[in-house]
C-alpha positions as CSV (number, residue, x, y, z in Angstrom):
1,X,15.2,47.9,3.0
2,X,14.8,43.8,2.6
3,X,12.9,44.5,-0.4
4,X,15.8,47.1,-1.8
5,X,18.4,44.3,-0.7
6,X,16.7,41.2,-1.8
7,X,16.2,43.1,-5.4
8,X,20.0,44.2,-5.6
9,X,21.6,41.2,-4.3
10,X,25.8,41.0,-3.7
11,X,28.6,41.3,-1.2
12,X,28.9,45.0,0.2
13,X,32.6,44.8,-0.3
14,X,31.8,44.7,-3.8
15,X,30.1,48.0,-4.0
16,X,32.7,49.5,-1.4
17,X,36.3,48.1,-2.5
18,X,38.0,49.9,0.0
19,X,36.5,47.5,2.7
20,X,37.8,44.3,1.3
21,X,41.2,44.2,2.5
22,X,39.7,44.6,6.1
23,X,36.2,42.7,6.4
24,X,34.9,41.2,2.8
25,X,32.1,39.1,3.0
26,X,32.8,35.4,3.3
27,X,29.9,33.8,3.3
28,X,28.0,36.2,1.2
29,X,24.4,37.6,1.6
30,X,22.4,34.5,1.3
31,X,22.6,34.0,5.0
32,X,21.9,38.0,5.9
33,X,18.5,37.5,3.3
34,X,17.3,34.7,5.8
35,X,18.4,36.1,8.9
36,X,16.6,39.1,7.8
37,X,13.4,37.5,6.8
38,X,13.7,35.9,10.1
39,X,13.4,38.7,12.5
40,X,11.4,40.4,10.1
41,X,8.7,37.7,10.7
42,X,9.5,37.3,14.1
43,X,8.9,41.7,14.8
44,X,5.4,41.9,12.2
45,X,4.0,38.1,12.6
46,X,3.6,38.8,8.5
47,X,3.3,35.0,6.7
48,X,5.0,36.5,3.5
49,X,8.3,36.5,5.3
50,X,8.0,32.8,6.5
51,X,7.5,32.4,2.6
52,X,10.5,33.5,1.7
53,X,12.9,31.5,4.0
54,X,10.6,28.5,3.0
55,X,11.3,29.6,-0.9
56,X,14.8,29.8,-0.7
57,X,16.6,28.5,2.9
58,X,17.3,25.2,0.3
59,X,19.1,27.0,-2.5
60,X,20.4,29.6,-0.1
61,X,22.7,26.8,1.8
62,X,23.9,27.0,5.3
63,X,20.3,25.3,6.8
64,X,20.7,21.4,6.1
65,X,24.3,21.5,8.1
66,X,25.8,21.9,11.2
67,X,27.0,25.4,11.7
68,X,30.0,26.0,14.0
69,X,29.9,30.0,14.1
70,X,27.8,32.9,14.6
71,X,29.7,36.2,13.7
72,X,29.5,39.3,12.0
73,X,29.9,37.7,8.6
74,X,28.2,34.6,9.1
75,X,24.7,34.7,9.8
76,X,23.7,30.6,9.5
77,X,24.0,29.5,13.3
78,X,21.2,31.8,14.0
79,X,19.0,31.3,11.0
80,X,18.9,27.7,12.3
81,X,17.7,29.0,15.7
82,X,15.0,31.2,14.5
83,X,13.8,28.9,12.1
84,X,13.1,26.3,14.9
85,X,11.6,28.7,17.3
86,X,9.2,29.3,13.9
87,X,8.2,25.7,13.2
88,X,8.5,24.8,17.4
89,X,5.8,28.0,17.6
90,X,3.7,26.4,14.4
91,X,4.0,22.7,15.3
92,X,2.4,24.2,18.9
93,X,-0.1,25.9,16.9
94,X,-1.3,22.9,15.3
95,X,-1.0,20.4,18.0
96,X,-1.8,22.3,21.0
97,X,-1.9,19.1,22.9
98,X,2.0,18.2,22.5
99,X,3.8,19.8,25.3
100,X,7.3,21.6,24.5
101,X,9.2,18.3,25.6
102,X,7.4,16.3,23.4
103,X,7.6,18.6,20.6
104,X,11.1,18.6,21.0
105,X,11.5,14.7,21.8
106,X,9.3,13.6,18.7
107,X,10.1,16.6,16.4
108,X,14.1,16.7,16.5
109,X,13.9,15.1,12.8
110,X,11.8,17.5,11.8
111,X,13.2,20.3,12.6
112,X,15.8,20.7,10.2
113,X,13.4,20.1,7.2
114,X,10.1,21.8,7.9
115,X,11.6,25.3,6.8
116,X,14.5,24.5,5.6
């Protein structure tokens, strides 16, 4: 299904007029492609996924900002906090000696530009 949706990229209300006079698509899918690849990683662990968001959170928008909502339609707020569980879980992984406070103390620069 990400594969299918990555491939044939657009707003659904595009595809199913009838909808857009009650919930189009504001943001887009850009935001549902990373939230996707996201939890996809997070369920099968599978690299290839982490990848992607690397490969295209830049171009895709909505990472390098702060992001006042989390909705139906808007998927950004939560990209942002599953991409820092990724790099908090990596940056771990790599420096098993930092301790989650430091990680967060020394890494709060990093965390918005390590995936995204």
């Amino acid at each position: 299904l990400f594969t299918f949706a990555d491939k044939y990229r657009g707003k659904y209300h595009e595809s199913i007029e009838i909808v857009e006079n009650y919930y189009a698509s504001v943001s887009g899918y850009k935001d549902e492609l990373l939230w996707a690849a996201l939890w996809l990683h997070r369920a099968t662990g599978d690299g290839e996924y982490v990848a992607y968001i690397v490969n295209n959170a830049d171009s895709f928008g909505g990472t390098g900002w702060a992001i006042t909502e989390f909705s139906w339609d808007v998927k950004y707020a939560g990209v942002q906090i599953l991409a820092a569980k990724v790099y908090i879980r990596y940056f771990l992984a790599i420096k098993p000696e930092h301790t989650f406070a430091e990680t967060i103390l020394h890494g709060r620069s990093h965390l918005g530009s390590c995936l995204l």
